[in-house]
N, C-alpha and C positions, 0 to 999 in steps of 0.2 A: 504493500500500500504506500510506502513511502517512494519510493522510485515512481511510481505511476503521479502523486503528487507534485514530489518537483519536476516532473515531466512537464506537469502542468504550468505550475507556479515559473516558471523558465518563460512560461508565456508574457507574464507578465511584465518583463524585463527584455525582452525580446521585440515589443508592442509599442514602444514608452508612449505612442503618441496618442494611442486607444486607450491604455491604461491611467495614462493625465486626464483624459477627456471623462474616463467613467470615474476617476476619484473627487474631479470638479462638479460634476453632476449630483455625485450623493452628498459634496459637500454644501451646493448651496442649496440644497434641496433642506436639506436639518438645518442649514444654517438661516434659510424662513421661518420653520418652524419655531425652533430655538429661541432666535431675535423678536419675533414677535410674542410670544410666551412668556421671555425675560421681561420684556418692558413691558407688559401687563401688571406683571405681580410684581418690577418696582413701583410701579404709579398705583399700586394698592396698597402697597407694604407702605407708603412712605403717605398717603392718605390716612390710615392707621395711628400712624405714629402722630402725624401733625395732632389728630382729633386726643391722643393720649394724653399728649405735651399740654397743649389749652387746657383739658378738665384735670391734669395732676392729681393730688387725691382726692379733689370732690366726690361726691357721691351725685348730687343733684344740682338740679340749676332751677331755677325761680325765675317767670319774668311773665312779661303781659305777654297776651296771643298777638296786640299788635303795638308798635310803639312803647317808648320808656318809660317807666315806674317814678314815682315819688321817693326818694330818698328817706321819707317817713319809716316806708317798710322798715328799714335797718335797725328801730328801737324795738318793734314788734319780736322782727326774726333774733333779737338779742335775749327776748324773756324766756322765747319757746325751748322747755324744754325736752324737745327732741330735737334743737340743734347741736350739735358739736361746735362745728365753726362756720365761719361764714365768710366772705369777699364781693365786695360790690364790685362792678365791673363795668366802664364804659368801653364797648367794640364797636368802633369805626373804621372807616379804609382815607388814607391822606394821598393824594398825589403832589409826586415827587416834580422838580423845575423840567424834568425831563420829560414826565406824562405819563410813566409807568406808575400805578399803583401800591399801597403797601398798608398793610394793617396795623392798627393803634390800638394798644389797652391800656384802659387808665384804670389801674389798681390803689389800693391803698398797702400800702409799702409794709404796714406790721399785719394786716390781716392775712396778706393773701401768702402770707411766709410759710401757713398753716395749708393751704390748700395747693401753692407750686412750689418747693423747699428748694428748688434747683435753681431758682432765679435769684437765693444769697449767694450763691459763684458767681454771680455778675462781675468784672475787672472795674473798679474807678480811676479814673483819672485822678481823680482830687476825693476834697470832701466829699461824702455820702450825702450830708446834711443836704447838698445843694440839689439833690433829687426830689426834696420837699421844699426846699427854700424858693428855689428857681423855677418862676413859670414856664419855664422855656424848654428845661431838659429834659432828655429824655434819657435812655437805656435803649441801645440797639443792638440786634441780632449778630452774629460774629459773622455770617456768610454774607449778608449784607454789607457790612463795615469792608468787609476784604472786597467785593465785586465795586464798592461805591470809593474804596482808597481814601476811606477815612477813619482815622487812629481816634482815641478816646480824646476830648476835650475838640472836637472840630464840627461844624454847622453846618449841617444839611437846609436846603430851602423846599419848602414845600408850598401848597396850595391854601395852607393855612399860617404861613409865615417860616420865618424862620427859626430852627429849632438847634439846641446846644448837645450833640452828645456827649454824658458825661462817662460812658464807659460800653461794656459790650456784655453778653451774655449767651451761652451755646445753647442752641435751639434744633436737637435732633429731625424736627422735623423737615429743615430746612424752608420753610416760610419766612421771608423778608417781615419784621415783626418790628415795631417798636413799644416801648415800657414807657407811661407817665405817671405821675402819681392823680389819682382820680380825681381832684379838686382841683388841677392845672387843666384834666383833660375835659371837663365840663365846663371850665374857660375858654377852653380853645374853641369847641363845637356849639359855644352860645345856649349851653343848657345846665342851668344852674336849678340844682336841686332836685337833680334826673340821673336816675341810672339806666342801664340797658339791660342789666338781669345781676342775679344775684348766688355765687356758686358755693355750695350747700356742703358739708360733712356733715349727714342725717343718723340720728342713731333708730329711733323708730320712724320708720319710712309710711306706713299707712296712717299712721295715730294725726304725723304730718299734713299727711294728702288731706286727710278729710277736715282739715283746719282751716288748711290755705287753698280748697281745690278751685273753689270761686272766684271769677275774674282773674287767675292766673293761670298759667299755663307749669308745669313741674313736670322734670324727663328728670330720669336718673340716666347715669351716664349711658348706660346699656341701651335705651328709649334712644338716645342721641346717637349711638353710633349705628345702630339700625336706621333710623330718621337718612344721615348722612348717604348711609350706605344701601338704603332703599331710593336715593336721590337719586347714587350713581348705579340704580341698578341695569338700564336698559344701557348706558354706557359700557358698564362691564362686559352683559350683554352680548354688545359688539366686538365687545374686545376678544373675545371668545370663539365667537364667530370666523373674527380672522383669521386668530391661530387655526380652527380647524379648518379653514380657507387654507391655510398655508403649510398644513398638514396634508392636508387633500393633495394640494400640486406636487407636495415634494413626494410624497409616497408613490406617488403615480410617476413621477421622473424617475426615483430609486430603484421603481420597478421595471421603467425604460430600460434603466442602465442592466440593471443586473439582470434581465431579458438577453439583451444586446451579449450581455459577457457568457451568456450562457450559448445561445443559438449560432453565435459566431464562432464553435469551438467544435459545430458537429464535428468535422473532420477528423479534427485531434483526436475525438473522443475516436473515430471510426478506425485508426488508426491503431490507438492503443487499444480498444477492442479486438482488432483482429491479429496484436503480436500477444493477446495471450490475459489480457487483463480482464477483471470480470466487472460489471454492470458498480455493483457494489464500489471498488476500488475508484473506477470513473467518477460515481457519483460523490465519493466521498474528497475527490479532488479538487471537482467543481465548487463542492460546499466549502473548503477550504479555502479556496479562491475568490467564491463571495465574501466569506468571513472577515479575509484582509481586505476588501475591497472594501464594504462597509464597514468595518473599525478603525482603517484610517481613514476615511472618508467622514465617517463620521465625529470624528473626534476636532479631524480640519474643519469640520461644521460647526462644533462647538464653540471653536474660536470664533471665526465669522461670524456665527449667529451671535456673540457677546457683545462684539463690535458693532455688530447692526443694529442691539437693543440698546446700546447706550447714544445710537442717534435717532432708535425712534419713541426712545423715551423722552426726548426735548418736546419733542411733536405730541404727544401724546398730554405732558405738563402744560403746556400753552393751551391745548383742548379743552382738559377739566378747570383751567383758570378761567379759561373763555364761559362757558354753559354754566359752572357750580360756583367754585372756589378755589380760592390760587393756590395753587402745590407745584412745589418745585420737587421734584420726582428725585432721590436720590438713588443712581446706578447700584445695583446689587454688585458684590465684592465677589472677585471667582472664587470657586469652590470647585470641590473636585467633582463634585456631583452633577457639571455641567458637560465635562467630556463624557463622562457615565452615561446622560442621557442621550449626547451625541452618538454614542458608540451603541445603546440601544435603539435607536433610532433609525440610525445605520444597518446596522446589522439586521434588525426586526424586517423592517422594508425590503434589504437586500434579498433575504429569506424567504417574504410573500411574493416578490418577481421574480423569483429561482424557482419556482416552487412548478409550478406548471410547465413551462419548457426541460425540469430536469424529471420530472415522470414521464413527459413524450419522448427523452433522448432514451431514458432507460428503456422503453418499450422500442425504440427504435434498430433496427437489422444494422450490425456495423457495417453493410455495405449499400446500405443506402446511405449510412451514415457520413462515409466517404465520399459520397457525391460534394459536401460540404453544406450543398443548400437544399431545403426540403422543396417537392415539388410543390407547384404551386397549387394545386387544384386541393391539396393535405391544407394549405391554409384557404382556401374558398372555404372546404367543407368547415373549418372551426371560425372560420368569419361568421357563417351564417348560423353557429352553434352559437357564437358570445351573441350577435344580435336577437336572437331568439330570447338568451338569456336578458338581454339589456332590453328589451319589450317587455319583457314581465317584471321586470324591478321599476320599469319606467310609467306601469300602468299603477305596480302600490304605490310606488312613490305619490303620483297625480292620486291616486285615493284619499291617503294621507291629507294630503292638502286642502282637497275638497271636502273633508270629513269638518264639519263646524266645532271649529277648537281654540282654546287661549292662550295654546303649546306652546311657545315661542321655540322648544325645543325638538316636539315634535317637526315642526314647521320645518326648521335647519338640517332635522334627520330626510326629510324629503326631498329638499333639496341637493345634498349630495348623493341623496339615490338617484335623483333623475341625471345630475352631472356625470355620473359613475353607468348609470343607462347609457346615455350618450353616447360616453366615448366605447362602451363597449359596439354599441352602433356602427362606428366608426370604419372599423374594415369591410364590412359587408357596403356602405355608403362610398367606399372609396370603387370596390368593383362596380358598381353600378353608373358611379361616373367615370371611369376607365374609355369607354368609345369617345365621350368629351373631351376628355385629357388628351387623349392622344392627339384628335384633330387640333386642339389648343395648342398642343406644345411642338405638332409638327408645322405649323402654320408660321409658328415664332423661329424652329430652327430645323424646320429638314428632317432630314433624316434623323439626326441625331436627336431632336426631338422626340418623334416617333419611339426611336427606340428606348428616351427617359421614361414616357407616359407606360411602355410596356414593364420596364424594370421595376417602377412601382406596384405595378400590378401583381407582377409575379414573385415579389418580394414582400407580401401580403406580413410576415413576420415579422420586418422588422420594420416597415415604414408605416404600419395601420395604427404600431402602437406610438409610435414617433408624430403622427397625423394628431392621434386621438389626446396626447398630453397638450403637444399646441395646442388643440381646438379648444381643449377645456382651458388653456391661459385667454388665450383671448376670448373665451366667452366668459369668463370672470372680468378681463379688464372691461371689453364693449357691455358684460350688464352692468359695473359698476359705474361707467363713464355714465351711460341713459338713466341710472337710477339718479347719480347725484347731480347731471343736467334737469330731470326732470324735478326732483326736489328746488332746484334753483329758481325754476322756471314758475312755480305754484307757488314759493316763498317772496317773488316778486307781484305777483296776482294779489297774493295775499295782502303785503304791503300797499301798494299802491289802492288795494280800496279799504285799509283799515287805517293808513296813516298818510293823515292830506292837510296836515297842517303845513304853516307858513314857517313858522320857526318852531323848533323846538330845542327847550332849555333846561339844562343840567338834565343830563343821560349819563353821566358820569355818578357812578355809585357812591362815593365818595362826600358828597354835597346832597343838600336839602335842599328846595327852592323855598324864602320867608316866604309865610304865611301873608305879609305884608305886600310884598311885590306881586304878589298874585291877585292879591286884592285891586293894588295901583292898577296892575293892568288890565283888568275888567274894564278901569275907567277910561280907559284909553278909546274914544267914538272911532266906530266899524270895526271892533278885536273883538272878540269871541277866544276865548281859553279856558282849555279842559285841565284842570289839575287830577294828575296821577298818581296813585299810593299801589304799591305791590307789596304784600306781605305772605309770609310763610306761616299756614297753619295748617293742621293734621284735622283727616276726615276719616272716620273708620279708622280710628290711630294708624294711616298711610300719609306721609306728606302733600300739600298741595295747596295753591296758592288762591289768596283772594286779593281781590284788585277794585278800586275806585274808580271814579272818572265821572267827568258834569256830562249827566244822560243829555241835555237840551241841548249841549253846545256839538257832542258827537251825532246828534239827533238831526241835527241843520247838517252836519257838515261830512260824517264818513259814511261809509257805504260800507256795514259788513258784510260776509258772508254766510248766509244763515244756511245750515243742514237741512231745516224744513220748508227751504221758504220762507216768504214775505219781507219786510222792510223796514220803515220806519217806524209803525205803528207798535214793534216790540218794546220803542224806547217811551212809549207811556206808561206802559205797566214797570219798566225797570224806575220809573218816575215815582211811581207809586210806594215803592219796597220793593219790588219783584226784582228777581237776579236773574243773569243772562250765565249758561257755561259754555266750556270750550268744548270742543270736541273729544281733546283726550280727555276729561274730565266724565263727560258723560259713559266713553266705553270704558275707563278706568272702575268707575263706581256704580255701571252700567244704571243712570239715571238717565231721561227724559225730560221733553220740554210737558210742563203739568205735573211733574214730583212736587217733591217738595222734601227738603234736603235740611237736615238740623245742624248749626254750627255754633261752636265753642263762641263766646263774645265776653268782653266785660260784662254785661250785661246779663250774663248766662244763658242757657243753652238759647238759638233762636232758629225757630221756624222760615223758611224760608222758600218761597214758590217760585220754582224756576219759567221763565217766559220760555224763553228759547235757547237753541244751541248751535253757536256759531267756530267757523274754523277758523282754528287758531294751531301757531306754529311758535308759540312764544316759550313754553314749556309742555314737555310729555306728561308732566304728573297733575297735569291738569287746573285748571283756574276759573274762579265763581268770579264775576263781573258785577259791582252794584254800583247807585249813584252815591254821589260823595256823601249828599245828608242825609244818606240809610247807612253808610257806613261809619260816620261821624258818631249820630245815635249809638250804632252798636258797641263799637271799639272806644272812643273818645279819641281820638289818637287824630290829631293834626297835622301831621307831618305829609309833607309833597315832594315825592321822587324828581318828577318834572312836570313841565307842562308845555302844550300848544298849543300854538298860538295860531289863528286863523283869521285871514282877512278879506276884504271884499275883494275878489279880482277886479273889481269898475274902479276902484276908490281911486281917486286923482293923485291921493296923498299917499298915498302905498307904501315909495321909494322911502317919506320921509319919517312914517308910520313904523317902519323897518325898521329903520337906523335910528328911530327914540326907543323902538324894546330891547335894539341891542345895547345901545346907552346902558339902561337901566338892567339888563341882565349884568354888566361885565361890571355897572358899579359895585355888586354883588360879588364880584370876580365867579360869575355861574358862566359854565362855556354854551357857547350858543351855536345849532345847527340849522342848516336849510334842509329842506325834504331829501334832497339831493344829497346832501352830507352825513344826513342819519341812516338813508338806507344805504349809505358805502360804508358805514359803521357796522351796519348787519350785515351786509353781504362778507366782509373780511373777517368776520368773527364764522361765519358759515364757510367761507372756503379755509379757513386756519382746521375748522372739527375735521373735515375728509381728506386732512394733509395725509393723516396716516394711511387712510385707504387708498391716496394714489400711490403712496410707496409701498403696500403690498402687491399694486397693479405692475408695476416696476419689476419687484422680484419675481413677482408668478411670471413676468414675459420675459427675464434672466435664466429662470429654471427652463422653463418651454424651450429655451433655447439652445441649452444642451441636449435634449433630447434628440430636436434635429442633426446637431452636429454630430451626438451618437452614431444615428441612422446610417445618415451618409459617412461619417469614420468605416462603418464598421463592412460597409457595402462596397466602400471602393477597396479594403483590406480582401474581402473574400473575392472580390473581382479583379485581379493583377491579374490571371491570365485570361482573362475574358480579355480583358485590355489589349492584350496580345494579340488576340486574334482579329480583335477592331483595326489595328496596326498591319496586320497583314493586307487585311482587307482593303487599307487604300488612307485608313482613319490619320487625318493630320493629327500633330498634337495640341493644335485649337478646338477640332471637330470633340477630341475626348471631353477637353475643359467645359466646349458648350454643354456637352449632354452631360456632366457633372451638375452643371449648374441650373441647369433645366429640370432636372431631378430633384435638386433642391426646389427652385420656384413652383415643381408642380407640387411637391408637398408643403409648402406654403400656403397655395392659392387653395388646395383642398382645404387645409385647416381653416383659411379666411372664410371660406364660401358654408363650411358647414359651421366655423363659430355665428354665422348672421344670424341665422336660424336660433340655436341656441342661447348666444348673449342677450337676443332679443327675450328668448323665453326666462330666460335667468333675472333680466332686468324686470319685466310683467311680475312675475314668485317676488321679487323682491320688494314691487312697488305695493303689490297689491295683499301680499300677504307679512313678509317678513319686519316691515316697517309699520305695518298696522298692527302686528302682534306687538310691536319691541317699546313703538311710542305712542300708538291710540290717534295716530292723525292720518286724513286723506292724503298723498299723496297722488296728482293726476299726471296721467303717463304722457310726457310731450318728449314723442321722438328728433332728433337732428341728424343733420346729414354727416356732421362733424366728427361723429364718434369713431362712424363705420371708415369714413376716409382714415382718420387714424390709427386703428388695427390695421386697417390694410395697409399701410405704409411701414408697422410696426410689424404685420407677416412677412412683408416683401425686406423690410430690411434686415430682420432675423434670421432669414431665410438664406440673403444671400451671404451675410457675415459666416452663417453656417457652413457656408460650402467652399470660403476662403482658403482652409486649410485642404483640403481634400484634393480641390484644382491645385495648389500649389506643388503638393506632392507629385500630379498629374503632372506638368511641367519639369517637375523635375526629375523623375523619374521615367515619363512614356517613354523616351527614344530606345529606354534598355529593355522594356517590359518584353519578354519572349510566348510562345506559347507552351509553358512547362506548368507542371503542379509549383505552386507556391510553397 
């Protein structure tokens, strides 16, 4: 067994340029997987941490359902005894001179010792004293300090003035963070005798609730980081999705390759077969030959994929800063456990594409075996065996789908059955366009043409499955490009008839718009403004948001989109008390326009009758819409996110109407946008979330692409002297190169022509199921022409990169090629 081994294994090293091509192949195959797996479970792990670091030992937190509390509370919370400790807490977001964001708590310096103990390692500059003395200082984050190249005692300018650090403090979480003391920080943000909530060491936790359950809202931490993590859950979601997205492609390339290393070996085997070796010993060489093949391959993935997750965890932190809250995602540190899963990964894959071509070799006569390549009609008859089979996984799968369900996971399982149907489809769809190909490809080059269209054909082994991984890359990238143009395209719809204001002021989270200016600006003749309040409260203890807004002024002036019909007439009843919800809101909590929905208030529990339900794209976990003086009534809570402002298009004074709300916004220093300006705010915050998805579109047409160059490596290796006899026959050594590369572009042009089909159907599953399971909102399927020009451009140019190396050999090698056994 050992002699028939390194018989083999001599292959390896004999090959170097097939054996490079199938180690790169397994490697960037694990190295998608990998990479996009890694930077999941950083941007989780380091979400985690962030939420651990803020609650430190509290057990509970205290605060209204919406808007700040009275600083009263804290003589109250002083008597109760089932407090332990306590810490009032102002949390705000300041922007920096540069315009990036950053969070502010203002603590009280000896309470919260008891609830964060890690923030007395703070480094001072100077006196301590001056953190209470000084209204200005602050305490900043140590990763912050080193990105912003500022030592302890130096002054950051912000949005709220300028401020003093007086030293630094390590922050696990890695969140940009600054430290005040709480009666500086309720100077700074003009709320004197207000807190934001208040965080709890509870010793009887119910005795508590049922004291303070009124007009307050109380999560223990646990409550909070479900909350959090029920926020990000259709995110994760996704994130999950990819990986097995990225799973799916690389497994099915692994299994290209390790295919490829298998069927390119009949001979060998037919070979040592017939000096004496037995079925057994073959096979146990092959496996040996996979084995290295996938363990270093896989292991080279591991790196790679490490590399890859540490830059699409940038991408990934910018996302949930963008949609939630900001986390800066810190890279997980290697371990060994990451070649380990490289090397199973490798190896596992290498194993299930070994697995079928090494029971046909064993069953195989060594003297056909010696032929090198099986007949062709041996792959028609299992072409039309895999598409039989991929008809029947392709009909459960569509069952699946159509079966009325809330699976999001179910949903994902059908979709990689019908991808995995597909491409088993794949060979039987490539004979059937074979008369095509041919006349296509002799039309482009002759003869030599002719004769590429036939060598696919009759090569059913190893270019159906080389067809079938491309097709599934580009049908991942063309449905993902149609899904997130089509998302673009219904988020613009969306906009443009839910926001039609003239100006809109402070969109920046960080600011409040006075209560004052909003009033001034009512008085302003021909302005109309809508002030907006969005706040976070739990229904069915599930997260979800409620929102304000002047029903009369949206009444006159936007146009939403109702799910049921009708128009304007909803915003009397919203006039009245009635609330309007979103759409994910409704299939979230599966309510109706005529429910009637009961929510937390100051006020305690309220009744509430829904008018209608309109689509909305603003949040997945849903949002109840009322007018400002039913939400006033309920919450007490004055505060205004933003507002806009809307004007007569006739007014003569328009321009000058303009330029007095900007006055009076910037005296505020509130930043101020045009319609034009806010929806390129939204749209950059929407194309920044599917950064990541285009860079798994990227890798899956990286991997696709070794498959091809497998194909053709391994086809122009077992054809040297075929080549031979092309050369007798008259064959220039152009003529060869053409029909190289003709052979490439027709298995190109098959994978473009059968991904249409497909990406199309991938992108519809995606639109119409996947994204309605994940976030509970319509989107409407608007195809372009833009997408498909670009797969094709992305077959045609992968195609022919593929077939660079193969012609060059051809070049340099035809003028010797004879007609001998190889």
């Amino acid at each position: 067994m050992g002699t028939v081994t390194k018989a083999f294994l001599r292959y390896l090293l004999r090959r170097r340029s097939l054996t490079l091509l199938q180690l790169m192949g397994i490697a960037f195959g694990v190295a998608a997987c990998l990479g996009m797996g890694l930077s999941a479970m950083s941007a989780l792990a380091s979400f985690t941490g962030a939420i651990e670091f803020l609650q430190g030992k509290s057990t509970h937190r205290i605060e209204r359902d919406a808007g700040p509390m009275d600083e009263a509370i804290l003589r109250d919370l002083m008597r109760d005894p089932s407090v332990q400790s306590f810490s009032p807490v102002i949390d705000r977001r300041l922007r920096l001179e540069k315009g990036s964001q950053i969070r502010i708590l203002g603590v009280d310096p000896f309470l919260d010792l008891a609830i964060r103990p890690e923030l007395a390692r703070a480094s001072f500059a100077g006196d301590r004293l001056a953190f209470i003395l000084d209204e200005k200082a602050v305490l900043m984050e140590a990763g912050l300090a080193r990105e912003l190249n500022l030592a302890a005692g130096g002054r950051i300018k912000t949005s709220r003035g300028e401020l003093t650090v007086l030293g630094t403090f390590p922050n696990p979480s890695g969140e940009p963070l600054l430290l005040m003391d709480i009666a500086h920080a309720q100077e700074l943000f003009k709320v004197p005798g207000l807190i934001d909530a208040v965080d709890l060491v509870l010793a009887e936790e119910q005795v508590f609730i049922s004291r303070w359950d009124e007009g307050f809202r109380i999560r223990s931490n646990r409550q909070s980081r479900e909350t959090f993590g029920a926020m990000l859950g259709a995110f994760r979601l996704n994130l999950e999705a990819l990986s097995l997205m990225a799973l799916f492609v690389a497994v099915f390339l692994i299994y290209n390759t390790a295919m490829f290393a298998v069927v390119s070996r009949r001979r060998d085997a037919g070979v040592l077969r017939s000096l004496g070796a037995s079925r057994k010993e073959v096979v146990a060489a092959f496996l040996a030959e996979i084995l290295i093949l996938g363990g270093i391959g896989g292991a080279l993935g591991s790196l790679l994929g490490y590399l890859l997750s540490r830059f699409l965890i940038e991408i990934l932190g910018g996302t949930i800063t963008n949609l939630y809250f900001f986390l800066r995602p810190v890279p997980m540190a290697w371990s060994f456990w990451m070649p380990a899963a490289g090397v199973i990964v490798g190896i596992g894959a290498s194993l299930l594409g070994s697995l079928f071509p090494l029971i046909e070799l064993s069953r195989t006569d060594p003297v056909k075996a010696l032929s090198g390549r099986s007949v062709s009609h041996q792959w028609g008859r299992m072409s039309k065996r895999a598409a039989a089979a991929g008809l029947l996984i392709l009909l459960i799968s569509a069952a699946v789908l159509l079966v009325p369900s809330r699976s999001i996971y179910a949903a994902f399982g059908a979709v990689f059955g019908i991808l995995f149907a597909l491409s088993l489809l794949s060979g039987f769809a490539v004979m059937l366009f074979s008369p095509l190909m041919a006349g296509f490809l002799k039309f482009l080059g002759g003869l030599p043409g002719k004769i590429a269209a036939g060598n696919i054909r009759r090569n059913l082994g190893r270019t159906a499955v080389a067809i079938a991984a491309f097709m599934v890359a580009l049908s991942m990238s063309l449905g993902l490009s149609l899904m997130i143009g089509s998302f673009r395209e219904s988020l613009l719809w969306w906009m443009d008839r839910q926001f039609r204001g003239d100006l809109y002021i402070s969109t920046a989270s960080e600011r409040e718009v006075p209560e004052g200016l909003y009033h001034e600006l009512k008085t302003i003749p021909g302005v109309d403004v809508d002030a907006y309040r969005k706040v976070q409260l739990s229904y069915r203890n599930r997260p979800m948001f409620a929102a304000s807004v002047s029903a009369p002024v949206l009444q006159r002036h936007a146009r939403f989109a109702w799910l049921g019909g009708g128009g304007d007439e909803h915003w009397e009843a919203v006039k009245r008390g009635d609330v309007i919800i979103s759409e994910s809101f409704a299939r979230n909590f599966s309510v109706k326009a005529g429910d009637t929905i009961l929510l937390d208030t100051r006020q305690g529990p309220a009744r509430l009758r829904v008018e209608a339900v309109f689509y909305d794209y603003s949040t997945e976990h849903g949002l109840v819409m009322m007018d400002r003086n039913t939400y006033l009534h309920l919450f007490d809570d004055r505060t205004i996110n933003s507002v806009a402002v809307f004007l007569d298009p006739g007014d003569p004074k328009r321009t000058e109407t303009l330029d007095l709300i900007r006055h009076k916004a910037l005296r505020h220093d509130l930043p101020v946008y045009t319609r034009e300006q806010f929806f390129g705010n939204i749209l950059a915050i929407f194309d920044s979330t599917f950064a990541i998805t285009r860079s798994m579109r990227v890798m899956a047409i990286i991997i696709a692409f070794f498959g091809i160059a497998g194909a053709l490596m391994t086809l122009f290796l077992e054809r040297r002297s075929e080549f031979g006899i092309l050369r007798a026959l008259g064959f220039s050594t152009g003529q060869v190169s053409l029909l190289t590369l003709l052979e490439a572009f027709g298995m190109g042009l098959l994978s473009f022509l059968f991904s249409i089909g497909c990406g199309t159907l991938f992108a519809v599953i995606l639109i119409r199921v996947i994204n309605l399971r994940s976030f509970n909102w319509t989107i409407f399927f608007h195809p372009h022409l833009s997408p498909y020009l670009i797969v094709a451009l992305t077959a045609f140019l992968a195609s022919l990169g593929a077939a660079l190396y193969p012609i060059w050999m051809v070049l340099r090698t035809y003028p010797q090629m004879q007609i001998r056994d190889d």
